[in-house]
TIPA-567359 format. One record per residue (C-alpha): x, y, z; residue in three letters. Coordinates in pm, whole numbers, padded with zeros to 5 digits, always signed. Layout:
N
XYZALA ...
//
This chain:
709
-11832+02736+04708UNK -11414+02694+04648UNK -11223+02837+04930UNK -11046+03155+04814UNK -10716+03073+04599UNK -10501+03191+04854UNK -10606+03020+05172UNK -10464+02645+05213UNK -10592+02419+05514UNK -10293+02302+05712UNK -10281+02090+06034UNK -09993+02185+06214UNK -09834+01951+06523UNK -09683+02017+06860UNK -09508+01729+07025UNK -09752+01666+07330UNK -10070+01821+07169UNK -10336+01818+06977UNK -10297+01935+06622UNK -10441+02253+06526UNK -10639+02295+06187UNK -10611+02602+06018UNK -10685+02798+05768UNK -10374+02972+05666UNK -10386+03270+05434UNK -10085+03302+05199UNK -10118+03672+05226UNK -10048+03697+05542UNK -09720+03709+05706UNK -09573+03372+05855UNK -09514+03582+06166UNK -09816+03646+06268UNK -09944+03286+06183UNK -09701+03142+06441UNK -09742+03387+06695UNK -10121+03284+06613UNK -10055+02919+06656UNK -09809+02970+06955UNK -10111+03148+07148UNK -10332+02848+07083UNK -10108+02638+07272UNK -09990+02909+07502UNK -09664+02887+07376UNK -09451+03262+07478UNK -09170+03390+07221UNK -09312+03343+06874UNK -09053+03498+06711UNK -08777+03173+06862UNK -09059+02931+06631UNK -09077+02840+06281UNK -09306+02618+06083UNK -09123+02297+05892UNK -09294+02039+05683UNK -09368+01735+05886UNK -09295+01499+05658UNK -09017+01395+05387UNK -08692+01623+05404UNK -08877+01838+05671UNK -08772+02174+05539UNK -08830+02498+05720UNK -09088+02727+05607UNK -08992+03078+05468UNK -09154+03337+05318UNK -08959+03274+04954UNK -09073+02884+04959UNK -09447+02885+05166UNK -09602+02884+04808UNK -09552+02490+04792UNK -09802+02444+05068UNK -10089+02245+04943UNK -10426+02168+05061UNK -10413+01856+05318UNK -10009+01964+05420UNK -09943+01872+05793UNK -09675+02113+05933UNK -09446+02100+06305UNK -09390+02400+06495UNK -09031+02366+06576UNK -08752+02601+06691UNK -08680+02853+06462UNK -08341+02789+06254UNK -08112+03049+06434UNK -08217+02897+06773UNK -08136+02560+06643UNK -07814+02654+06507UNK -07719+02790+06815UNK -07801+02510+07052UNK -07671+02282+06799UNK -07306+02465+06808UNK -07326+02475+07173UNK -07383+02115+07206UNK -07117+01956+06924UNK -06859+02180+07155UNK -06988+02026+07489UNK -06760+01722+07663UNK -07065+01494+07696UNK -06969+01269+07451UNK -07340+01071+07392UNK -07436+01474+07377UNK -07190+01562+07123UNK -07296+01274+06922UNK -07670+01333+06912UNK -07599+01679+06842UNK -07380+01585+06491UNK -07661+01354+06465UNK -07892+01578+06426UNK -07665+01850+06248UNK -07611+01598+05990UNK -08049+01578+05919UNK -08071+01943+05979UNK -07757+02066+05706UNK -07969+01985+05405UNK -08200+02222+05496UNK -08059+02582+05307UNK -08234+02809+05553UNK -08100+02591+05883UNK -07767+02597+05663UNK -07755+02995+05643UNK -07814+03019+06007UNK -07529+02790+06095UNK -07289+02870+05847UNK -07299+03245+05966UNK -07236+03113+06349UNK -06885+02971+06169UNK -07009+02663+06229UNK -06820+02514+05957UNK -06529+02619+06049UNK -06597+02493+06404UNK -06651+02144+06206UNK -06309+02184+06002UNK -06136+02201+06367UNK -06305+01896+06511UNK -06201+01736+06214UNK -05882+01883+06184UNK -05814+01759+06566UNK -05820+01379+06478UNK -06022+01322+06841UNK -06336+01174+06618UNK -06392+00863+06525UNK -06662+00622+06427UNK -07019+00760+06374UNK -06942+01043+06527UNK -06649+01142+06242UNK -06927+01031+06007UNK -07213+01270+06095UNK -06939+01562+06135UNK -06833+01455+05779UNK -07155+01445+05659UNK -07293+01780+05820UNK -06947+01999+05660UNK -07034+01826+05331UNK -07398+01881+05325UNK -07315+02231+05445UNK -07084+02297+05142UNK -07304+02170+04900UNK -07534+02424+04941UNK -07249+02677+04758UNK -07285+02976+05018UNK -06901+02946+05129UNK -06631+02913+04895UNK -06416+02588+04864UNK -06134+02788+04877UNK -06099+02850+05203UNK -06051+02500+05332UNK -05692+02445+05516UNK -05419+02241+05365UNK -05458+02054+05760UNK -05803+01985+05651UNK -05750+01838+05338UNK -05464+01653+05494UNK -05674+01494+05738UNK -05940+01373+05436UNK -05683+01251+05254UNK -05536+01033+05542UNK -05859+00885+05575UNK -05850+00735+05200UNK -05536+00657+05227UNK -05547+00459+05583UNK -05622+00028+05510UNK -05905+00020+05782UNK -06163+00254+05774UNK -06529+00260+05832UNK -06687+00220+05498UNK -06917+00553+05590UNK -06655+00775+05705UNK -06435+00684+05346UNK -06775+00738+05158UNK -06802+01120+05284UNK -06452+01143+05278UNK -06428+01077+04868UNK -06701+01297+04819UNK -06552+01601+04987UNK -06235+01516+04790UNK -06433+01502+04459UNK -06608+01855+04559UNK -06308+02004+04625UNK -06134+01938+04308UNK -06493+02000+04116UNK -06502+02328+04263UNK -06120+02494+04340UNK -05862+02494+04093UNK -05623+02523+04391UNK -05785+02288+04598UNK -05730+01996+04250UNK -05360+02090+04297UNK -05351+01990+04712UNK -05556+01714+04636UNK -05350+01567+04393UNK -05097+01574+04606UNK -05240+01406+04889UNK -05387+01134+04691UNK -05238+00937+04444UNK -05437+00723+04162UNK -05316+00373+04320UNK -05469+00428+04652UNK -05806+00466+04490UNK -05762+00226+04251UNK -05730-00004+04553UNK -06081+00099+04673UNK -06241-00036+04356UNK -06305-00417+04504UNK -06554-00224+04750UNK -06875-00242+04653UNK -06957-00012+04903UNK -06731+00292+04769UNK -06672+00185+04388UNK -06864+00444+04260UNK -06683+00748+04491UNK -06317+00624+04411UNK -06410+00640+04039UNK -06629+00954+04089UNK -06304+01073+04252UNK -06057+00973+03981UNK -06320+01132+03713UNK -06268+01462+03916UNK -05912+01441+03939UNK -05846+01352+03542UNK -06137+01603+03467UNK -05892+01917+03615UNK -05575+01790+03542UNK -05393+02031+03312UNK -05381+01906+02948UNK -05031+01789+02976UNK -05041+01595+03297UNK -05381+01404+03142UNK -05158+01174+02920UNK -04905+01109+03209UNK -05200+01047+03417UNK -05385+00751+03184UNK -05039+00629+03148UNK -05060+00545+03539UNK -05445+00438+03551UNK -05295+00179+03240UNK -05017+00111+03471UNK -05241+00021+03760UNK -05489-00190+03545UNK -05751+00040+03629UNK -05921-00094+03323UNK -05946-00456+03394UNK -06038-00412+03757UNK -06345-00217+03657UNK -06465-00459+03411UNK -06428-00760+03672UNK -06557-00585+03953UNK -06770-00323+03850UNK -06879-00414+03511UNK -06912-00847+03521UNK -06949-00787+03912UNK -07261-00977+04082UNK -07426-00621+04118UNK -07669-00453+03845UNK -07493-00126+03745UNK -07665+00140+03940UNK -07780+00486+03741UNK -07456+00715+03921UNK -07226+00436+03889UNK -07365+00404+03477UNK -07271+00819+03472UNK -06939+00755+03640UNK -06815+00482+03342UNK -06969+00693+03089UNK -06762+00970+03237UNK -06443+00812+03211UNK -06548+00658+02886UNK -06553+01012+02726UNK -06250+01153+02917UNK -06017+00856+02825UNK -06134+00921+02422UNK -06094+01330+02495UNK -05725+01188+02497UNK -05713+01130+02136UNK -05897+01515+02063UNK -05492+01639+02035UNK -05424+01370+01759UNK -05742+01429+01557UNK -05648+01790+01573UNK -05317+01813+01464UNK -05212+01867+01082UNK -04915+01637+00975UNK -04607+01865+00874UNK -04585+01778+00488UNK -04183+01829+00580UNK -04122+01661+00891UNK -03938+01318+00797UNK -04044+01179+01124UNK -04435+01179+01027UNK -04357+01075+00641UNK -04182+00766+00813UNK -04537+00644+00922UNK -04639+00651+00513UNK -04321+00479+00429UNK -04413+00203+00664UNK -04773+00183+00583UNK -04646+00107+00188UNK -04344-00119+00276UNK -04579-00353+00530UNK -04813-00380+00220UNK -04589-00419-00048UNK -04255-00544+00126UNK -04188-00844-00094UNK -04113-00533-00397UNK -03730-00460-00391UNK -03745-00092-00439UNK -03594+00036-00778UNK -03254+00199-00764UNK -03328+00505-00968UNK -03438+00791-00820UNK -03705+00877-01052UNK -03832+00514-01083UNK -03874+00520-00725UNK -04095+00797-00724UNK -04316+00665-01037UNK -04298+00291-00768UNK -04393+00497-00493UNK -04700+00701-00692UNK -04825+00355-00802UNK -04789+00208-00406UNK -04921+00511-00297UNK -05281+00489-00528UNK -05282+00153-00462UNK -05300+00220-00081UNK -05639+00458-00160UNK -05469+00783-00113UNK -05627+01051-00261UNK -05292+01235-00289UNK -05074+01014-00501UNK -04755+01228-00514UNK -04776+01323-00139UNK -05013+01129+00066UNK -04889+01365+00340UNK -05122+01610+00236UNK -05418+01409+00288UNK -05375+01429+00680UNK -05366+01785+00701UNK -05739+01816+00726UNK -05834+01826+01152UNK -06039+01619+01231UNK -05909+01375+01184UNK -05579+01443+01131UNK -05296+01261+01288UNK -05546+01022+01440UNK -05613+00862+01075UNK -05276+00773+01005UNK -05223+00649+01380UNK -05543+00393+01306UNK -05383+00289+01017UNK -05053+00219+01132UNK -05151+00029+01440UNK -05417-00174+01188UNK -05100-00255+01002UNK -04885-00352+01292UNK -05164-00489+01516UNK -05372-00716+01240UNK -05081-00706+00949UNK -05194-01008+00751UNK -05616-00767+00735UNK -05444-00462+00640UNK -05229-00637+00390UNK -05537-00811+00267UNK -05775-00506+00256UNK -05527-00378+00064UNK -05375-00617-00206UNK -05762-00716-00283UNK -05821-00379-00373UNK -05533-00264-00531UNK -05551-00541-00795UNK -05915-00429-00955UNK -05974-00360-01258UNK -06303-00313-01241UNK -06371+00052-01116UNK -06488-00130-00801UNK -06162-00085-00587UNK -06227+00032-00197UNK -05957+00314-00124UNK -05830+00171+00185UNK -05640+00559+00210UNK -05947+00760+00176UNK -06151+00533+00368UNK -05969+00538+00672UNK -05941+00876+00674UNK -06313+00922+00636UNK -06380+00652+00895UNK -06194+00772+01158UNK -06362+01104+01163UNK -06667+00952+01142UNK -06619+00765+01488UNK -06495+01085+01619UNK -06823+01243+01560UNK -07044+00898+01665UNK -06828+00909+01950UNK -06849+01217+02020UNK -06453+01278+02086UNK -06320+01608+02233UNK -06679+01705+02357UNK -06729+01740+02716UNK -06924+01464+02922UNK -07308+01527+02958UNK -07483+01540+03337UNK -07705+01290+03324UNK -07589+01041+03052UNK -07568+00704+03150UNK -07423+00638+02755UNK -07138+00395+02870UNK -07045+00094+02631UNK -06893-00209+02856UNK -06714-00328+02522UNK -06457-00042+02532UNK -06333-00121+02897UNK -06268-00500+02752UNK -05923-00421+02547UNK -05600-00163+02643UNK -05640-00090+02329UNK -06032-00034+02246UNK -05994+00264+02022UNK -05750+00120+01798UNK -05939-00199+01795UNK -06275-00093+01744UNK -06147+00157+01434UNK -05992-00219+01338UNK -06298-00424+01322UNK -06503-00078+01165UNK -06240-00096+00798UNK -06329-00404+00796UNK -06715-00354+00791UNK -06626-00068+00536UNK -06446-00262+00295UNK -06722-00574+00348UNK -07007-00342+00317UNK -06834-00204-00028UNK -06792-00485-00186UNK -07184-00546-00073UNK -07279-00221-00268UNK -07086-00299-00566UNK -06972+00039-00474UNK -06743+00266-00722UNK -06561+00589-00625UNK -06854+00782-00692UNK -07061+00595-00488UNK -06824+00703-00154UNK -07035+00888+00023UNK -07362+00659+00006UNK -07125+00362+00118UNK -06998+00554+00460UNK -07347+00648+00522UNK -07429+00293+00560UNK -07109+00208+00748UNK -07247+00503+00973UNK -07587+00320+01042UNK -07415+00019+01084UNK -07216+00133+01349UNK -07484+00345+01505UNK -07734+00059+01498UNK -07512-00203+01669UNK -07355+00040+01905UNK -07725+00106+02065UNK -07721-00266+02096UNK -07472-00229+02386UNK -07238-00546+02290UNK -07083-00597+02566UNK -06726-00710+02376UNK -06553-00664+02069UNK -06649-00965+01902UNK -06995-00945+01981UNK -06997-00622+01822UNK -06863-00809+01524UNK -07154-01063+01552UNK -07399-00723+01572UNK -07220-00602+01216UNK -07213-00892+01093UNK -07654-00947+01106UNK -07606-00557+00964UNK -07508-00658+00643UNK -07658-00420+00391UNK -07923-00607+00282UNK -08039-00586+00647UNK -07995-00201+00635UNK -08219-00155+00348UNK -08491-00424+00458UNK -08457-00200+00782UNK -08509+00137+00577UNK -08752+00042+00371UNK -08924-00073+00688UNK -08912+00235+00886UNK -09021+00404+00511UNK -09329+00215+00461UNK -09518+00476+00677UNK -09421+00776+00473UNK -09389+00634+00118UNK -09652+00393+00125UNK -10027+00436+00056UNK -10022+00784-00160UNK -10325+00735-00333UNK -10614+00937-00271UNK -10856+00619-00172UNK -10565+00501+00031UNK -10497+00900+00177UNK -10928+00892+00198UNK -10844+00524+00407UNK -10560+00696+00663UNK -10750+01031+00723UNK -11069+00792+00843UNK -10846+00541+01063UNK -10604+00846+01239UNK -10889+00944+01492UNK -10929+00597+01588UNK -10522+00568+01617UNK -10536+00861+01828UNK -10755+00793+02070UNK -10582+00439+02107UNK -10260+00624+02202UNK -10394+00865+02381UNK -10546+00606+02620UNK -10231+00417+02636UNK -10041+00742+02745UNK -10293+00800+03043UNK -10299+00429+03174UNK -09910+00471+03192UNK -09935+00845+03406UNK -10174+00594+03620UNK -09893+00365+03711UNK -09647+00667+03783UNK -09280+00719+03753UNK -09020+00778+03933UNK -08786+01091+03907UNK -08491+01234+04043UNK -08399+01547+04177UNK -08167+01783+04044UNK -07910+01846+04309UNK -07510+01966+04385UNK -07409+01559+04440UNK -07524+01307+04258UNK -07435+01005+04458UNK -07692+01111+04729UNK -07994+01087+04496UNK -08310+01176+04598UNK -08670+01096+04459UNK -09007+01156+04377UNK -09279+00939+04214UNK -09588+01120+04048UNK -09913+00954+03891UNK -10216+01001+03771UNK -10563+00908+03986UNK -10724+00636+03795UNK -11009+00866+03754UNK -10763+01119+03605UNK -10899+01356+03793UNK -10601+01421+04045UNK -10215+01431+04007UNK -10016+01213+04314UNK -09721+01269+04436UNK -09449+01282+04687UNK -09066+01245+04774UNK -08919+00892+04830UNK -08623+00767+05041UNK -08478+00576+04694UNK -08545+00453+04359UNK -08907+00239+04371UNK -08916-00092+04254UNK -09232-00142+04079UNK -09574+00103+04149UNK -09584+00317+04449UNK -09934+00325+04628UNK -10138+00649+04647UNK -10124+00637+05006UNK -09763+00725+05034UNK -09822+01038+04783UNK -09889+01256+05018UNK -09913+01588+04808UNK -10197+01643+04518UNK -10314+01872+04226UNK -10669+01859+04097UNK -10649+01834+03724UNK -10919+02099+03721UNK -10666+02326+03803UNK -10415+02260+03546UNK -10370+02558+03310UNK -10106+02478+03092UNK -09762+02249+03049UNK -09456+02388+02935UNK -09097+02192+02834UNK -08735+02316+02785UNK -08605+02672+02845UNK -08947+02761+02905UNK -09010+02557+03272UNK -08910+02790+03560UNK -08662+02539+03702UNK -08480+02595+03405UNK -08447+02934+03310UNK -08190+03018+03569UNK -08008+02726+03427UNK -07656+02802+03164UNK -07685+02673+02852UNK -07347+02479+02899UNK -07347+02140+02746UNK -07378+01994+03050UNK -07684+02123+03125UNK -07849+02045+02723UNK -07972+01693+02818UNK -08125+01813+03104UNK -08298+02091+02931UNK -08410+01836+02667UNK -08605+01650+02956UNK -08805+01907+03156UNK -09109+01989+03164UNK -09328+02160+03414UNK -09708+02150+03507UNK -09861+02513+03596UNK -10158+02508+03760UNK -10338+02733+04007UNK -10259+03002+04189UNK -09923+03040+03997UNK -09791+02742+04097UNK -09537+02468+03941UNK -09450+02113+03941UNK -09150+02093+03768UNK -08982+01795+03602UNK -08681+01656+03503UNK -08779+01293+03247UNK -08495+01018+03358UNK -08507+00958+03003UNK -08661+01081+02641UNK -08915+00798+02649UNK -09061+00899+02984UNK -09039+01256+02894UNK -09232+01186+02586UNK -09519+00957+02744UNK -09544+01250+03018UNK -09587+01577+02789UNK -09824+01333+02550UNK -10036+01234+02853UNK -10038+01553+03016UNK -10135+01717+02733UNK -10429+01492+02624UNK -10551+01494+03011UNK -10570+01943+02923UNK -10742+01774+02572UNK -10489+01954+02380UNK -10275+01778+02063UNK -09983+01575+02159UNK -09708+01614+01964UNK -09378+01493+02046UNK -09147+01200+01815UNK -09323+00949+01987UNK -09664+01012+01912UNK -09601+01093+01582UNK -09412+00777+01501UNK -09624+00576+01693UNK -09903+00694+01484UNK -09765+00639+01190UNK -09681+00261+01297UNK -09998+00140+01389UNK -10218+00361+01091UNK -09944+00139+00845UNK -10047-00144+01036UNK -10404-00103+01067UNK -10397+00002+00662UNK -10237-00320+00589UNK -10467-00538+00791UNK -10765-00397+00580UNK -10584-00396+00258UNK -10527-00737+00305UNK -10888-00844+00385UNK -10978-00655+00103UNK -10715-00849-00085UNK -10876-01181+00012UNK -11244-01115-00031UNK -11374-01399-00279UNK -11751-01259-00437UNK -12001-01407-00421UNK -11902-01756-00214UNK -11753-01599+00113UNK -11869-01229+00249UNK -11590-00975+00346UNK -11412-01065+00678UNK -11454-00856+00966UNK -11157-00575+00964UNK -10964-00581+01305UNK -11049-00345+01537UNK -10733-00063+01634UNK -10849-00096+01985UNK -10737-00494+01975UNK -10362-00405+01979UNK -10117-00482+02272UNK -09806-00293+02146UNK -09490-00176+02347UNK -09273+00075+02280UNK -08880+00053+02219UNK -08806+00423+02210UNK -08410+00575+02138UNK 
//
């Protein structure tokens, strides 16, 4: 018979003893289970104990979190938090120094713990921190563990950022700034900077002027702290006020901030780690948020200065014209430049930039394409300009169109998204990467028109294939300009429709009702075929990360599947595994029996409390959580929509319920196209009477992978 749903067996440790093995019943107070365990090792003053897991973090037990005991769970009795708050402020204030330094030793373990954290936070503890640090008497490990501890403290948002002292943050900043410090000590100091700008609009202000842009520039040939100077810097341009944000890329230009992260960071002798993928991507979208003031602002039809820019863009292209002296022929010459440059506006191409987005930022890509790459732009537009044929490419109009489309692929004047890794290395290879990559897009326009045969009515068919282009070469992660050219350049348009009509053939193909007969027959077999592969893959596990205040200090979990899918594994980790990680170090477990349903989205309890900020929308896109019995949840974030997919899929056909996400679905469309073809074929080549039929393949014979966007 099942032990009742609310009693868990624990064994529970006491340095010096034998374990104890219990029973414990959820229902019952935790108090009364210590003072219960105390007495069995005749242990006085229950209420100075607590309970804390005895392995991974180590957490303290409360009432609010004892639900996540499981079956098998060995505990410690240890001192209660308050006590060990206390002793531990009593001891980093004592003049032993090897006493003080095991005590911020410990502190430093202890401070990720939010129930220890409460307890020493509301002795002022981190203020007592603030004055050790403030003093300057610390160095060495024991400045790092007092470091550590305040920022570990802070993290866990129960005092405000606010009230740090301008001495404090002097202090911090001294330690950046200083040539030789211990790599540890400049790693906590970079992230307290970074959470105090994150968090304090006053505190940005006191940072910035403690710490200027070149200083952690300089830190950037570290391997060590790379990713917390530019973590920093992302902070610092993040919360700059919107006109300081210019002045500031001026100075990161200035300082070649570019080129030093694509030789040391980017073509460094390191693989790009996941937070150091987030920081680029970061700056990535921040440095083309620069451009969101262009693409919104409406040229003045009146203002000389802007109808300048027109002027020049018809006197590069048609400079070896002497203008006409005559006022009106001028105008009828400038009407006739003017079409012939693609404007849609003959009279006054002025008004053809007062649409946002992309407003300004059309005619600047134009201009620079003119200046920058004269003898293209005069090209692009001369060949044009001189058809008769109804076949002309509006260079105007196209530009226009073009640059608002990279806007939205790009994704310009959005904020950055937690999680996204999206970073392309090509746009850190030129000062200039927006102009140039709008540069070698026209061109694929104008090539990809003349591929179409395209007419003016045919405008927007020809940018939605300039679109996929784009799309489809930017997912191939080029890692420079002209290998993005090379990517285009295999994207002609006879690729993209050999490409469509390939990723078609599953939906138009095969509509007959022998052929629709054929499909409905071969889908169960499909099915189960997927539905196998999705269950050998929970088998070997994956790794996921926990959602925390600071990303640099990831931390870990792995999950999988028994291999008699009868049992879900899993357990925290140290770091990111390389490879499968063996039951034996999985040391918590769900039977599958008592699995009751799986939810995704705003519907997993580790989301609900979350805002719907975009921040938070890729995240919400990728969790999921198991519920099982008694009311209990294993909740999940996906590293990515692949995993997310093969997880929900698997999970649900373990419950034998329909899986339904992208993946499945296109997956089964794949392989039943496949499979159809395979017989269709055989059917093709049966010769009556000579040879019999051959042998149709069997789905079960396929070895496929997945390549999943």
């Amino acid at each position: 018979m099942p032990p009742p749903a609310d009693i868990v067996k624990v064994a529970i440790e006491w340095p010096g003893a034998n374990a104890q093995l219990i029973e414990m019943d959820q229902k019952r107070p935790l108090t009364s289970i210590i003072r219960e365990v105390c007495d069995g090792w005749s242990l006085s003053g229950s209420e100075q104990f607590a309970l804390r897991y005895a392995d991974g973090p180590q957490l303290y037990i409360t009432e609010q979190g004892r639900g996540e005991i499981k079956n098998g769970t060995i505990l410690r009795l240890a001192i209660s938090p308050g006590r060990a708050a206390r002793q531990l402020l009593e001891r980093i204030q004592s003049h032993g120094i090897d006493a003080r330094l095991e005590a911020l030793k410990e502190l430093a373990k202890l401070s990720a713990d939010p129930t220890f954290a409460t307890e020493f936070i509301n002795m002022e503890g981190i203020g007592t921190l603030a004055r050790l640090v403030e003093s300057g008497t610390h160095f060495g490990e024991m400045l790092a563990f007092t470091l550590t501890a305040f920022l570990e403290l802070m993290d866990h948002g129960i005092v405000s950022w606010d009230l740090i002292s301008l001495s404090f943050i002097k202090q911090i900043a001294g330690y950046v700034n200083q040539p030789m410090v211990d790599v540890s000590i400049l790693q906590r100091s970079l992230a307290i900077l970074e959470s105090m700008v994150l968090n304090s609009h006053s505190l940005y202000h006191r940072v910035a002027q403690e710490i200027t842009v070149g200083q952690l520039i300089g830190h950037l040939s570290n391997q060590e702290i790379q990713t917390y100077a530019i973590a920093l810097i992302n902070a610092l341009f993040l919360k700059a006020p919107e006109d300081r944000r210019q002045e500031m890329a001026s100075t990161l230009a200035q300082k070649h901030l570019r080129s030093i992260i694509l030789n040391h960071i980017i073509r460094g002798n390191r693989p790009i780690k996941a937070e150091m993928a987030h920081q680029l991507y970061v700056l990535q979208v921040l440095t083309f948020n620069l451009l969101e003031e262009r693409m919104m602002t409406k040229m003045d039809p009146n203002d000389q200065t802007q109808r300048d820019i027109i002027f020049e863009l018809r006197r590069i292209a048609f400079d070896g014209e002497n203008d006409p002296t005559g006022t009106e022929k001028r105008k009828a010459m400038y009407t006739k430049d003017y079409k012939m440059l693609g404007f849609t506006n003959h009279i006054n191409p002025a008004m053809d930039f007062t649409q946002t987005p992309p407003g300004m930022l059309a005619l600047d890509n134009m201009l620079y394409l003119a200046k920058a790459h004269q003898d293209t732009y005069i090209r692009i537009v001369l060949e044009n300009s001189s058809r008769e044929d109804k076949h002309e490419c509006p260079f105007g109009r196209c530009a226009i169109e073009l640059t608002r489309m990279l806007c939205e692929i790009l994704q310009v004047g959005e904020l950055p998204n937690e999680g996204c890794n999206d970073f392309h290395p090509m746009f850190f290879t030129h000062d200039r990467a927006w102009e140039e990559f709008f540069c070698v897009c026209i061109q694929l326009l104008n090539k990809t028109w003349k591929e179409m045969r395209a007419t003016a009515e045919d405008f927007n068919k020809v940018m939605q294939v300039v679109r996929e282009q784009i799309t489809r070469a930017l997912a191939m992660k080029p890692s420079s300009l002209d290998q993005l050219k090379n990517k285009l350049r295999g994207l002609n348009y006879s690729e993209i429709l050999r490409l469509r009509q390939s990723e078609r053939m599953s939906q138009d193909d095969f509509q007959s009702p022998p052929i629709i007969e054929l499909r409905e027959r071969i889908q169960p077999e499909i099915l189960e075929l997927i539905k196998q592969q999705r269950l050998n893959r929970l088998c070997e596990g994956s790794c996921f990360r926990k959602l925390g205040n600071r990303r640099r200090q990831e931390k870990f979990w792995f999950c999988r599947l028994s291999l008699n899918h009868k049992v879900l594994h899993y357990g925290d980790l140290d770091e990111s595994p390389q490879g499968e990680v063996p039951f034996e170090l999985l040391s918590d477990k769900i039977p599958v029996s008592d699995i009751k349903s799986v939810v995704t989205g705003k519907d997993c309890p580790h989301m609900k409390e979350k805002s719907a900020l975009k921040q938070n929308k890729e995240v919400l896109e990728l969790a999921f959580s198991v519920l099982y019995d008694p009311d209990e949840t294993l909740n999940f974030v996906a590293p990515n929509k692949y995993e997310y997919c093969i997880w929900t899929d698997g999970l649900c056909a373990l419950l034998g319920r329909e899986m339904g996400s992208d993946l499945t679905r296109s997956d089964l469309d794949t392989l039943i196209s496949m499979e159809m073809k395979l017989r269709l074929l055989d059917l093709e080549n049966i010769t009556i009477p000579e040879a019999p039929p051959p042998v149709p393949k069997e789905p079960s014979s396929y070895n496929f992978t997945y390549n999943y966007s």
